[in-house]
TORBADO-675989 format. One record per residue (C-alpha): residue in three letters; x, y, z. Coordinates in Angstrom, 2 decimals. Layout:
// TORBADO-675989
@code = ALA	c1 = X	c2 = Y	c3 = Z
...
//
This chain:
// TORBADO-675989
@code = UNK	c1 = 9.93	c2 = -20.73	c3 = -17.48
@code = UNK	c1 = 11.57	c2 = -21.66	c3 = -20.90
@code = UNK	c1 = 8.59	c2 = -22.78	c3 = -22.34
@code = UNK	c1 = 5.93	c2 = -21.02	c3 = -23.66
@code = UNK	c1 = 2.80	c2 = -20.46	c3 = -21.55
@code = UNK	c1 = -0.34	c2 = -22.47	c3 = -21.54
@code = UNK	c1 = -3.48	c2 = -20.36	c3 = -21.96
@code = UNK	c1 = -6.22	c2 = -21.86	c3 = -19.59
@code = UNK	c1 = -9.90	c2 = -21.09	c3 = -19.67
@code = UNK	c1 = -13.09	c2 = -22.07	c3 = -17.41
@code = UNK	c1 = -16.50	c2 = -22.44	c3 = -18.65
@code = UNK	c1 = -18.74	c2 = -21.16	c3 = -15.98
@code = UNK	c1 = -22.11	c2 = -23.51	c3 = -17.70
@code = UNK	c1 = -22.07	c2 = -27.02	c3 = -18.03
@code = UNK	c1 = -22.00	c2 = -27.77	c3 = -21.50
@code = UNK	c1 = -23.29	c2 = -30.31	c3 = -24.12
@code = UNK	c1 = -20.78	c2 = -33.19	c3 = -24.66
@code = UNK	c1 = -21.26	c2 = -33.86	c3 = -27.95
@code = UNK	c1 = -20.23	c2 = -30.16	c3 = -28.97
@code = UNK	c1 = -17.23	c2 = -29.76	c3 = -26.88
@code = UNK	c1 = -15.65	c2 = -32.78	c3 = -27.64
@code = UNK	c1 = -16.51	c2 = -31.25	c3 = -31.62
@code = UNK	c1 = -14.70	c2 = -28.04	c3 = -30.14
@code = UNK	c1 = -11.62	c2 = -30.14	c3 = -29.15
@code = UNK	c1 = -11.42	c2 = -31.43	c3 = -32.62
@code = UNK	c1 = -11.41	c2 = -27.61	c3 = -34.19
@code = UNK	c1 = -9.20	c2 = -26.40	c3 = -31.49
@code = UNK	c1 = -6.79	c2 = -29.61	c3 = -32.22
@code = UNK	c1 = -6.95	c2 = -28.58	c3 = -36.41
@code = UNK	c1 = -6.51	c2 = -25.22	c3 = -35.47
@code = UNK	c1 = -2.97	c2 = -26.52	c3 = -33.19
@code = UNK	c1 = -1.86	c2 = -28.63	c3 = -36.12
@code = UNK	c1 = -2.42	c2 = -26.18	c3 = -39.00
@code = UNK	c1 = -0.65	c2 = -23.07	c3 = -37.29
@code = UNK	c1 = 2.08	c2 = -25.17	c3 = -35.67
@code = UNK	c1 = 3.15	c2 = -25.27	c3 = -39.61
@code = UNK	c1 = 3.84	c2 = -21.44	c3 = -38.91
@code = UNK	c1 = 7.32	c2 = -20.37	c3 = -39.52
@code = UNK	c1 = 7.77	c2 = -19.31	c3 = -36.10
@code = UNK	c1 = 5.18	c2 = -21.87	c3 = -34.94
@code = UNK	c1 = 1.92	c2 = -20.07	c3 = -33.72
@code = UNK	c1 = -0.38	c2 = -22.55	c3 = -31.97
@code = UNK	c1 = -1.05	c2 = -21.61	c3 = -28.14
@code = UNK	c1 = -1.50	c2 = -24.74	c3 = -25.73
@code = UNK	c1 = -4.81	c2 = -24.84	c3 = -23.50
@code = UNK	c1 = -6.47	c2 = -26.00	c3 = -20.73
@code = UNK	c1 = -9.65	c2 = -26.02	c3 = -20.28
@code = UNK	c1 = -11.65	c2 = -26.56	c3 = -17.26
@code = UNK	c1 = -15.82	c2 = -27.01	c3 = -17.32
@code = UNK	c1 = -18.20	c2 = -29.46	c3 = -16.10
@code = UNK	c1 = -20.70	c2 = -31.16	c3 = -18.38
@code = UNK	c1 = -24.45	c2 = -31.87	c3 = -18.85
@code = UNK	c1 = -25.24	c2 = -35.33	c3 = -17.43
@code = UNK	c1 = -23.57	c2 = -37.70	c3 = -19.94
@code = UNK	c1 = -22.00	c2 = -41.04	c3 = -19.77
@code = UNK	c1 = -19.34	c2 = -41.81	c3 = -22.35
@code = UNK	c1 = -17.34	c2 = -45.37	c3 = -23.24
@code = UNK	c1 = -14.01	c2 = -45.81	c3 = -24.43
@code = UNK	c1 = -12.43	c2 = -46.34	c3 = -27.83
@code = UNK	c1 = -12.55	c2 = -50.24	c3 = -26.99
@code = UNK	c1 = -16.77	c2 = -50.46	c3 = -26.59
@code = UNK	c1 = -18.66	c2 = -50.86	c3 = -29.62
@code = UNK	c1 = -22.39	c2 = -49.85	c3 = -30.11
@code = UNK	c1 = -23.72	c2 = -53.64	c3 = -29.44
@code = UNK	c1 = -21.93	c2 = -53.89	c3 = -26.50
@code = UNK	c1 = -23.18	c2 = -50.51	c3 = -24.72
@code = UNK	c1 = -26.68	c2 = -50.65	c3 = -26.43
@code = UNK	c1 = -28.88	c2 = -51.84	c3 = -23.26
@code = UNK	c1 = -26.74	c2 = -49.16	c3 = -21.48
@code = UNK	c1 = -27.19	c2 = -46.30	c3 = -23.20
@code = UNK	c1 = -31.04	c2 = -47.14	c3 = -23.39
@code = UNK	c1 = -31.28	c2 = -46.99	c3 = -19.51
@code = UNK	c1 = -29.30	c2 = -43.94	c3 = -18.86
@code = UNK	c1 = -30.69	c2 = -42.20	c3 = -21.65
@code = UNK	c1 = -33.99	c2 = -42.41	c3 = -19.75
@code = UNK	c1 = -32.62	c2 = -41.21	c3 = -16.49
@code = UNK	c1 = -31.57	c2 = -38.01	c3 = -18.32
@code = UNK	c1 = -28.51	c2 = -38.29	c3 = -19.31
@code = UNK	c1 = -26.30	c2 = -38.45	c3 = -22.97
@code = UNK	c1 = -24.17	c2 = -41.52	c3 = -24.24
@code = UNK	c1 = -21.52	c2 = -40.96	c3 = -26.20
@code = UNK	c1 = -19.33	c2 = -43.73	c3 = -27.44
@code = UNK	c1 = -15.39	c2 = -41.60	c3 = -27.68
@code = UNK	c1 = -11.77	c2 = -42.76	c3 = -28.93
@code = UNK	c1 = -10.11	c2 = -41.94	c3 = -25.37
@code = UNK	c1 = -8.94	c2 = -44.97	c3 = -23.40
@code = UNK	c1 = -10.82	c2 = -46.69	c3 = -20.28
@code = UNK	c1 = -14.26	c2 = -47.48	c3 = -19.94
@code = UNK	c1 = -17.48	c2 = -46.24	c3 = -19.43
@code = UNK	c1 = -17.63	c2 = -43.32	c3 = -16.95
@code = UNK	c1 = -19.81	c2 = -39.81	c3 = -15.74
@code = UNK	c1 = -19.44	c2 = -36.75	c3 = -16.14
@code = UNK	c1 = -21.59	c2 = -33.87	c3 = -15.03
@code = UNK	c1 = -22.48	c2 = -30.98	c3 = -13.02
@code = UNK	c1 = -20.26	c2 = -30.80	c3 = -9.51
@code = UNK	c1 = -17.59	c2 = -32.55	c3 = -11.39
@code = UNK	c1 = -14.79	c2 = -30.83	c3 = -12.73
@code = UNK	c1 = -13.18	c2 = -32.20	c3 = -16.42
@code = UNK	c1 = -9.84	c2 = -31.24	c3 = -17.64
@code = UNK	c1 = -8.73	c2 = -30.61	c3 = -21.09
@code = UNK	c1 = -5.62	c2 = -30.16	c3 = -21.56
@code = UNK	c1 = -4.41	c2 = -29.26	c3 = -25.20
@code = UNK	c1 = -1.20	c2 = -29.57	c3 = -24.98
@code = UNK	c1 = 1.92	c2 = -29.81	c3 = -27.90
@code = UNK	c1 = 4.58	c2 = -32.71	c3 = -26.15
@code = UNK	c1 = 7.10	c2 = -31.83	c3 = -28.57
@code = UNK	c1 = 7.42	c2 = -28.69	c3 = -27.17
@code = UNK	c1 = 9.33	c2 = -30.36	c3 = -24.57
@code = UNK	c1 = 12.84	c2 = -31.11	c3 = -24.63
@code = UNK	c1 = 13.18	c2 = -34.03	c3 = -24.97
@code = UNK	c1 = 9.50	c2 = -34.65	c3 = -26.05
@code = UNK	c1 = 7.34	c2 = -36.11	c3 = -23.56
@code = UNK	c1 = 6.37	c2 = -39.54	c3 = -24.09
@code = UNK	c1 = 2.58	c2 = -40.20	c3 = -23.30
@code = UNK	c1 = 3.32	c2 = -42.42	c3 = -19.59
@code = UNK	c1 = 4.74	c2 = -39.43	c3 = -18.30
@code = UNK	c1 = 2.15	c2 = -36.92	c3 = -19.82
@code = UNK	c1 = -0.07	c2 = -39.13	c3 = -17.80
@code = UNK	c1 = 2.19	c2 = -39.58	c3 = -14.68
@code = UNK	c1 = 2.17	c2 = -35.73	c3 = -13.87
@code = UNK	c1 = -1.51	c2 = -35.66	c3 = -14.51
@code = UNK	c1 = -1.72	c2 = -37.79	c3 = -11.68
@code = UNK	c1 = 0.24	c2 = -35.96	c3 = -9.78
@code = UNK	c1 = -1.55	c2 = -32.98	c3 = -10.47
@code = UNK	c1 = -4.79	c2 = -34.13	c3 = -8.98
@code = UNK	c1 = -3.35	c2 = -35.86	c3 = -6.22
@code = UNK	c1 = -1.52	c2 = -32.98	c3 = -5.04
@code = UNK	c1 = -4.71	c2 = -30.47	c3 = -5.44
@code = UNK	c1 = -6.34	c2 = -32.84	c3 = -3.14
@code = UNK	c1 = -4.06	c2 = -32.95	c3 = -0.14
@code = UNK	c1 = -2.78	c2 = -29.20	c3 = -1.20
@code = UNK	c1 = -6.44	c2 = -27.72	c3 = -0.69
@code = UNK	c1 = -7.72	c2 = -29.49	c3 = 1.40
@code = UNK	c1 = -6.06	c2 = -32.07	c3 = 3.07
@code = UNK	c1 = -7.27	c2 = -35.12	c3 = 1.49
@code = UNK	c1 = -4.82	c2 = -38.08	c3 = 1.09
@code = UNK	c1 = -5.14	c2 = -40.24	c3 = -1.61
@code = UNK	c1 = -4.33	c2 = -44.44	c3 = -1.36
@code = UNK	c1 = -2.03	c2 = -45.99	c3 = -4.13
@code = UNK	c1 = -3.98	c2 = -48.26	c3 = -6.33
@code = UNK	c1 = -2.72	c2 = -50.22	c3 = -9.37
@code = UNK	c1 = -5.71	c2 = -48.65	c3 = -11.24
@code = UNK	c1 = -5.53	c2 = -45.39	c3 = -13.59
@code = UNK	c1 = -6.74	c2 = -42.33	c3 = -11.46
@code = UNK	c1 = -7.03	c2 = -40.80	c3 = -8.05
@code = UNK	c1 = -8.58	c2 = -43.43	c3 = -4.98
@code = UNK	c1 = -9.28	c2 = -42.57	c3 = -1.22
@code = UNK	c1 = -9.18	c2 = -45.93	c3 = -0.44
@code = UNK	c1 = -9.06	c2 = -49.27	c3 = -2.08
@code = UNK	c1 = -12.81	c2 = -48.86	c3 = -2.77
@code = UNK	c1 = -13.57	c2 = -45.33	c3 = -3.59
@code = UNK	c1 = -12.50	c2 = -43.81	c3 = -6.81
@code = UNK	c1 = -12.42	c2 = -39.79	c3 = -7.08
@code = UNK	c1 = -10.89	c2 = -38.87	c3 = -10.47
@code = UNK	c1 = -10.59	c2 = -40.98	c3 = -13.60
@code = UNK	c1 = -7.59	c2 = -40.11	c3 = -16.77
@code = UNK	c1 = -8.93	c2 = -40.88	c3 = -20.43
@code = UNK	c1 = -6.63	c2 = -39.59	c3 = -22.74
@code = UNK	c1 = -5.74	c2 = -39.41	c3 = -26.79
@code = UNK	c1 = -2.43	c2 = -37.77	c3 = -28.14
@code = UNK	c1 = -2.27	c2 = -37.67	c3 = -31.86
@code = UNK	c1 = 1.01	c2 = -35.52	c3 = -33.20
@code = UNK	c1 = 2.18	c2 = -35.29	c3 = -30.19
@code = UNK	c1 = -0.81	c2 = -32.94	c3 = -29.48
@code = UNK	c1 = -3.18	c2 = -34.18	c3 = -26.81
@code = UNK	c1 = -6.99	c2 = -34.19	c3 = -25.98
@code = UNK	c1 = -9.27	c2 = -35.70	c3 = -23.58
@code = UNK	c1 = -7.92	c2 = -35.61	c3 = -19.91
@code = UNK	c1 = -9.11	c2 = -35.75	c3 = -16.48
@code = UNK	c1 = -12.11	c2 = -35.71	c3 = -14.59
@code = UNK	c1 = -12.66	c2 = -35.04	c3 = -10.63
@code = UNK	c1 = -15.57	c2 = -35.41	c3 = -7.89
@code = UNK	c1 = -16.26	c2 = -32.07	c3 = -6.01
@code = UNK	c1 = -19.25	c2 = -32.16	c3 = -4.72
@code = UNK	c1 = -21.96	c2 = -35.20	c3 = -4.23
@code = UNK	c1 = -24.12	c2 = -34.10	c3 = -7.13
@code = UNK	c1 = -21.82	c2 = -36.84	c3 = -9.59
@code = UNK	c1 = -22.30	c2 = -39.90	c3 = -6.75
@code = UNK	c1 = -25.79	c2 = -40.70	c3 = -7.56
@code = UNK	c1 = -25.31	c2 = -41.10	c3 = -11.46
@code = UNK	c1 = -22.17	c2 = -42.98	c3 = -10.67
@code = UNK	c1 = -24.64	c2 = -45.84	c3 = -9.10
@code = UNK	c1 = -26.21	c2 = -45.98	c3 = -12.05
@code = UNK	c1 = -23.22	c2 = -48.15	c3 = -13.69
@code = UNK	c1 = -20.12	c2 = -49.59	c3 = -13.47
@code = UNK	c1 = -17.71	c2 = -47.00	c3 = -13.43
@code = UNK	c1 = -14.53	c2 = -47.81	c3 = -15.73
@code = UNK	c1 = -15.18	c2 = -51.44	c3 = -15.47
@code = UNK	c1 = -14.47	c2 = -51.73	c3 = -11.50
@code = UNK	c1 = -17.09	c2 = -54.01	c3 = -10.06
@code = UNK	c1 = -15.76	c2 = -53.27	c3 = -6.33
@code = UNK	c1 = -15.57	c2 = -49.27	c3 = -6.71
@code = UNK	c1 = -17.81	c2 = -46.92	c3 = -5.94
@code = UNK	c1 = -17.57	c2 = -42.74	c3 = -6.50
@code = UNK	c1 = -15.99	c2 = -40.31	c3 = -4.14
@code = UNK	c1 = -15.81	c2 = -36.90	c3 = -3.95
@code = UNK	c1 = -13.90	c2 = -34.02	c3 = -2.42
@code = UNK	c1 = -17.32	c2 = -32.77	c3 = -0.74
@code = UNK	c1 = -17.98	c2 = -36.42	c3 = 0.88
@code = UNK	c1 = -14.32	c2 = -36.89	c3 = 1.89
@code = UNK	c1 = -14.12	c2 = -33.57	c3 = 4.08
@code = UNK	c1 = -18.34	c2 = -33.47	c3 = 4.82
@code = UNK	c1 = -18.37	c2 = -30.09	c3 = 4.32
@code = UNK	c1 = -19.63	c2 = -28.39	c3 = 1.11
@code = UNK	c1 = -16.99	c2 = -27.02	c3 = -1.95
@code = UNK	c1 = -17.73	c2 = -25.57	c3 = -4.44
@code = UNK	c1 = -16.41	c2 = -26.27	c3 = -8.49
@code = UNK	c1 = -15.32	c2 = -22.31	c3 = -9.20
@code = UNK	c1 = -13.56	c2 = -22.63	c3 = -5.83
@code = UNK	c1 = -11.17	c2 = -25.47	c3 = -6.90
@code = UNK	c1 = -10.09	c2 = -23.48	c3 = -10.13
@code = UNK	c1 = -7.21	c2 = -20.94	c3 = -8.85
@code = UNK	c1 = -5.17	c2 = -23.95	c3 = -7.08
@code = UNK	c1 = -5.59	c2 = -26.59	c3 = -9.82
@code = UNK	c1 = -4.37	c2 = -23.98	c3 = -12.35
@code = UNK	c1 = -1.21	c2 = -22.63	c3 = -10.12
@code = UNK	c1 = -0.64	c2 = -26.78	c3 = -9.72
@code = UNK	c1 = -1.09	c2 = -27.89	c3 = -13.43
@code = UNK	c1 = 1.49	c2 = -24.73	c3 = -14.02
@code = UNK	c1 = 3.95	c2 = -25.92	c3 = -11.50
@code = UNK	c1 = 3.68	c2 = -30.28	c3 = -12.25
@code = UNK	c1 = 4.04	c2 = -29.44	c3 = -16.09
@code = UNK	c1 = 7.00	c2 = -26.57	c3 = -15.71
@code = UNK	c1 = 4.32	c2 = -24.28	c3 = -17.67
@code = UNK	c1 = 3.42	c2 = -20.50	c3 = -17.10
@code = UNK	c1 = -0.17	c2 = -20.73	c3 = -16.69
@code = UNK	c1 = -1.94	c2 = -17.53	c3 = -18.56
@code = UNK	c1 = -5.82	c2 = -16.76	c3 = -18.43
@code = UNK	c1 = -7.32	c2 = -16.61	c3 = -22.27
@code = UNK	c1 = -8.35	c2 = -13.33	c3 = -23.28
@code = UNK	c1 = -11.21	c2 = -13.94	c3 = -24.56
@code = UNK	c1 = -11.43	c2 = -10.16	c3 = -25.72
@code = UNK	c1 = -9.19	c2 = -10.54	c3 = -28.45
@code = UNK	c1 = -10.53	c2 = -11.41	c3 = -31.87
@code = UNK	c1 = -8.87	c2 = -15.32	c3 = -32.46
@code = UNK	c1 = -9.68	c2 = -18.36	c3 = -34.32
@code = UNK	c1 = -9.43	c2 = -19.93	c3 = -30.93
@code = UNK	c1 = -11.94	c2 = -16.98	c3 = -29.06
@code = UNK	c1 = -14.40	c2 = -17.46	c3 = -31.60
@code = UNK	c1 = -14.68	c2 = -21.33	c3 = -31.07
@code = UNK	c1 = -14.71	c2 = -21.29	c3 = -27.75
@code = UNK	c1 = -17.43	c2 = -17.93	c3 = -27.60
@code = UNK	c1 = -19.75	c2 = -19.94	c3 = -29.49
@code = UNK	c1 = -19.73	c2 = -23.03	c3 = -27.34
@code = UNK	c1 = -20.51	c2 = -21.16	c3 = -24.21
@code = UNK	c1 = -23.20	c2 = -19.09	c3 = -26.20
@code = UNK	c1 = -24.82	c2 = -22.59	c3 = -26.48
@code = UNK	c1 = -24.39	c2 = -23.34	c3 = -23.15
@code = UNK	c1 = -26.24	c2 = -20.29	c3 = -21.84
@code = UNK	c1 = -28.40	c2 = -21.29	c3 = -24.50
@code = UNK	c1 = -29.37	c2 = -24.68	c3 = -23.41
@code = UNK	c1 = -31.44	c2 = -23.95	c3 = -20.19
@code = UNK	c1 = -31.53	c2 = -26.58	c3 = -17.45
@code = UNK	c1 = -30.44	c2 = -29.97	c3 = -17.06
@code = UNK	c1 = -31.53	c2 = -33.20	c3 = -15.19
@code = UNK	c1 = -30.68	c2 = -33.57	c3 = -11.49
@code = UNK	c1 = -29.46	c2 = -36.62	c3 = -9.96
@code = UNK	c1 = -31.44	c2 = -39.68	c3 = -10.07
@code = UNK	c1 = -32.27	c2 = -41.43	c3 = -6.85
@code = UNK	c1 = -29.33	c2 = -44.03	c3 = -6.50
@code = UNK	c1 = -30.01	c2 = -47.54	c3 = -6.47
//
């Protein structure tokens, strides 16, 4: 392909939210500064991990509005974390697998605007499902991926600021999400309730499982060479990302699944 590669990397602990989405900020300063480069130098990224239990609310929630919230769910365990990404309040945690994409648009010729950034992200999950493992999705007139009219499997939150993008996508794998999903509404949808790869084929899957496909996928929807990072070398990059896993081995254990209600 024409286009340079994008360097993807999966983060075999769940990690802290609150730090990663600080690593997406470095990692975006770090794509801004050295796209400046004379040949430009910035690598694009995409980087796969599950979280710690957190919910997180969109750029259109304020603190008043999510304060009896995050009070509740902060007692079953889990972070709150108000974000500038668009949708609603939402999960993410362990048995879940997030997508980050860090991705320069210009780089494309012409540049590509954000509805089809988010069109082919779509795709992308959509076609992992059925790909791997035969699982057909429903068209809704709601952002993300639905099994049917009621059950929602993967959400898209995303931010794109000089042309360079953050935030992403988030999927079910196992059952382990389903139970902290009943704890709220999830991106405002009274009438939905969570799905997951694991429930829609009863039999178990695992998150390191998914990784090889979704990457060959992303590769293929996006027209990208996908590359593992080395994380040998000795990079601006490396070292960010070295540190936040450090933390994450670091952290010790998280809370399980409260019992749904």
């Amino acid at each position: 392909m024409s286009l340079p590669p994008i360097f993807y990397h999966h983060f075999r602990k769940p990690l802290p939210y609150a730090q990663t989405l600080a690593l997406q900020e470095r990692l975006h300063a770090i794509q801004l500064r050295n796209r400046k480069n004379s040949p430009p130098s910035h690598k694009d990224l995409l980087l796969l991990l599950e979280h710690r239990p957190v919910y997180t609310g969109g750029r259109r929630q304020t603190s008043e509005q999510t304060a009896s919230d995050r009070a509740r769910l902060t007692q079953l365990g889990a972070d709150f974390q108000l974000i500038q990404r668009g949708g609603e309040t939402t999960y993410h945690g362990p048995g879940q697998i997030v997508g980050y994409p860090l991705l320069d648009l210009s780089r494309y010729s012409p540049a590509m605007g954000i509805r089809d950034y988010i069109c082919r992200m779509q795709k992308t999950m959509e076609g992992h499902f059925l790909e791997s493992h035969g699982v057909q999705h429903v068209p809704s007139d709601h952002t993300g991926v639905f099994l049917d009219a009621h059950t929602k499997i993967a959400s898209i939150g995303v931010q794109v600021r000089h042309r360079l993008t953050n935030h992403g996508f988030a999927f079910n794998v196992t059952n382990e999400p389903l139970a902290w999903f009943n704890q709220v509404v999830a991106c405002g949808l009274t009438d939905v309730k969570a799905g997951s790869i694991e429930s829609a084929k009863g039999q178990e899957v695992t998150v390191a499982g998914e990784i090889p496909a979704l990457v060959k996928l992303f590769g293929t929807v996006y027209q990208r060479d996908m590359l593992p990072l080395d994380v040998s070398q000795d990079e601006e990059i490396i070292r960010e990302i070295a540190n936040l896993e450090a933390e994450a081995n670091a952290a010790g254990p998280w809370h399980r699944a409260p019992h749904s209600v």
